[in-house]
C-alpha positions in Angstrom: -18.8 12.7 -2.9 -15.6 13.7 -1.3 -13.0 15.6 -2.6 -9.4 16.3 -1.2 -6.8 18.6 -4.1 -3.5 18.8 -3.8 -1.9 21.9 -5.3 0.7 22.8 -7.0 2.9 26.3 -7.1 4.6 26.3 -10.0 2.3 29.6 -11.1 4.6 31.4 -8.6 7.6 29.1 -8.0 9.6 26.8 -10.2 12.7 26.0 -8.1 15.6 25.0 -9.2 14.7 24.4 -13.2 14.7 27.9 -13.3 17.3 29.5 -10.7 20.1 26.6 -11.1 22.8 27.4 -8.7 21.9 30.7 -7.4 19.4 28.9 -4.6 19.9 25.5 -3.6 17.7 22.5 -3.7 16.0 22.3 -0.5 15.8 26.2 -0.3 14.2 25.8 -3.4 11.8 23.3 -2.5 10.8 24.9 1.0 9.9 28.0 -1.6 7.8 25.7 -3.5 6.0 25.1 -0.7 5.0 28.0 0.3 3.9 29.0 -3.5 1.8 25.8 -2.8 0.2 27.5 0.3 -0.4 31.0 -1.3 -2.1 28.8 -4.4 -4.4 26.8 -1.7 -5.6 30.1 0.4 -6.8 31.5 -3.3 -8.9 28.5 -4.3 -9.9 28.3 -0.9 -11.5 32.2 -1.0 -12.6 31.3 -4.5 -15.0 28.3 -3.2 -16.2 29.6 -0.1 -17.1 32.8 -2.4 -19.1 29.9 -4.5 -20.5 29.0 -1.0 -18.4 25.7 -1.0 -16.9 24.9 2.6 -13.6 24.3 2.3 -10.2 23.3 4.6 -7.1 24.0 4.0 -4.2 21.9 5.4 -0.6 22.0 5.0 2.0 19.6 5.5 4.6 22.9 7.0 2.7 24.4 9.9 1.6 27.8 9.1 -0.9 28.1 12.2 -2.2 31.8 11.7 -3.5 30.8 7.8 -4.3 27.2 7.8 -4.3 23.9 10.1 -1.0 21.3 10.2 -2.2 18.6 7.9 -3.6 15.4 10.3 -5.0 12.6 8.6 -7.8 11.9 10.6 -9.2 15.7 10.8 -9.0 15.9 7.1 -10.8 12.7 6.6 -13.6 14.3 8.9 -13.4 17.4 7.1 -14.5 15.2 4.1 -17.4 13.3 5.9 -18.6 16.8 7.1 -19.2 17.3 3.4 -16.0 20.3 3.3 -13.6 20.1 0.5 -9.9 19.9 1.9 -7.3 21.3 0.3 -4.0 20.2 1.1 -1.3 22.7 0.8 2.5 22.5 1.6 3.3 19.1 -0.9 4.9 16.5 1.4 6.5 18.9 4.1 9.8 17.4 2.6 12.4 19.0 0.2 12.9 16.0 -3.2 9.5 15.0 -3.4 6.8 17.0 -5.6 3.4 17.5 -5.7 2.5 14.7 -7.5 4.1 12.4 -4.4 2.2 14.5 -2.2 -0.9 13.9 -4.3 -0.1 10.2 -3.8 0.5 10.0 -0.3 -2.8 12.1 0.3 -5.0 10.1 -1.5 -3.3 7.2 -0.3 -3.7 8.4 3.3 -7.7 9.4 3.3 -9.0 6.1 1.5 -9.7 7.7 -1.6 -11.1 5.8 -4.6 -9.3 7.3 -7.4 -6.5 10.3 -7.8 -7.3 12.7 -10.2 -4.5 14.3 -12.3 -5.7 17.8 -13.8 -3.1 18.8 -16.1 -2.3 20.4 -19.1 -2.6 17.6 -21.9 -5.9 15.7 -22.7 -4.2 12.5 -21.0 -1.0 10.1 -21.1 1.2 10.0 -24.8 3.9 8.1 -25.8 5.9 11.5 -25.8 5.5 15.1 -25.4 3.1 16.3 -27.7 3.5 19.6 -28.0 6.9 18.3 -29.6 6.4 15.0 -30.9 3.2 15.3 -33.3 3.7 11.5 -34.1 2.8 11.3 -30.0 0.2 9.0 -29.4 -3.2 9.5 -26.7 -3.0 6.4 -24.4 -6.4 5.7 -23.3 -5.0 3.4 -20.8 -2.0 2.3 -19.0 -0.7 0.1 -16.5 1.9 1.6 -13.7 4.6 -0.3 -14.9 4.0 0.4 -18.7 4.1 4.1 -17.4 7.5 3.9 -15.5 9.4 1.6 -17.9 8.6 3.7 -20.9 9.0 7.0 -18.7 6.1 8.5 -19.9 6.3 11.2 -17.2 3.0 11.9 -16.5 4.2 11.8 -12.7 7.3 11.2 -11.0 8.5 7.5 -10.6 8.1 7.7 -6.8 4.1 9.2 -7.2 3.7 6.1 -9.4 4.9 3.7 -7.5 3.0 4.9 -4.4 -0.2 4.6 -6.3 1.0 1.1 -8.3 1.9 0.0 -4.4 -1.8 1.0 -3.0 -3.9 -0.1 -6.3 -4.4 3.7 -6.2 -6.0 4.1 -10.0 -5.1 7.8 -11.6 -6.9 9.8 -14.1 -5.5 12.2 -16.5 -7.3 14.7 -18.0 -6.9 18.3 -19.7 -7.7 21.0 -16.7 -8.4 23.8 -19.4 -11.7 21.8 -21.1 -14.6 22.5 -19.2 -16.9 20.2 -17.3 -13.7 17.5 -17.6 -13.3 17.6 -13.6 -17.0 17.6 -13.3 -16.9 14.3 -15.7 -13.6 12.7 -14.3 -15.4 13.1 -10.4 -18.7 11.1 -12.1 -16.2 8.3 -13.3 -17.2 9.5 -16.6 -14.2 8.5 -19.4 -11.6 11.3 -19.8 -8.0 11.4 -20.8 -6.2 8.3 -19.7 -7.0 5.8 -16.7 -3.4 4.4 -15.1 -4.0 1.1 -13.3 -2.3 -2.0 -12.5 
């Protein structure tokens, strides 16, 4: 098995959704960035503590703490039995993680992304607001998008929809769900074509 995660920042870094004019966009996002880069050199000493061998790469070049992200090292990383974590979102200011998820899994061949989150799957709306909100089991890309469902951004779900890139949804917080979702064992919701 082979595993490549993407992570996020928004522990240390919201952007723009919390500091509206007083820092730009693409200020903003570069910040995010780098929240994403502090996140990855912690679960990075957290796995090699574990013994786990780990990589991390980043899409902004931060030479002294981790290597530029190139595709074909990382996917070597991966046969080499290393996890790879792959810091620094796209590189790009406007696109999330969850693009940068996308792309990465896109880019390395994988067989499934795996979206660890903070609800048990997909709903018809937010839950924690809607208690009518429905658990989808499954969903198709388009089904996702039209209804806006938001479990990613439109452009994430479109990459994957373009690729046949299948997605998995599941609760981070219940434990053993990563552990199941890797064994292709059914948790939270499956987004296909």
């Amino acid at each position: 098995m082979q595993i490549g995660v993407v992570v996020g920042g928004g522990n240390i870094w919201r952007g723009v959704s919390e500091h509206g004019e007083a820092i730009g966009r693409v200020t903003a996002d570069y910040m995010g960035m780098l929240a994403t880069v502090i996140n990855a050199l912690a679960l990075q000493d957290a796995l090699e503590h574990l013994g786990v061998p780990t990589r991390v790469q980043t899409a902004i070049e931060i030479s002294k703490l981790a290597e530029a992200y190139i595709r074909r090292r990382a996917i070597r990383h991966l046969e080499k039995g290393r996890i790879v974590i792959f810091a620094g979102g796209t590189g790009n200011p406007y696109f999330t993680t969850d693009t940068a998820a996308a792309l990465r899994a896109v880019e390395i061949e994988a067989q499934v992304l795996l979206k660890a989150t903070k609800v048990d799957g997909v709903y018809t709306d937010d839950p924690r607001i809607n208690k009518k909100a429905r658990l989808l089991k499954r969903v198709t890309f388009m089904n996702s998008i039209r209804q806006r469902l938001r479990v990613m951004d439109t452009t994430a779900l479109t990459l994957c929809m373009e690729n046949r890139m299948p997605i998995v949804v599941f609760d981070l917080a219940v434990k053993g769900n990563i552990a199941r979702a890797v064994n292709g064992q059914k948790v939270g919701t499956l987004i296909t074509e």
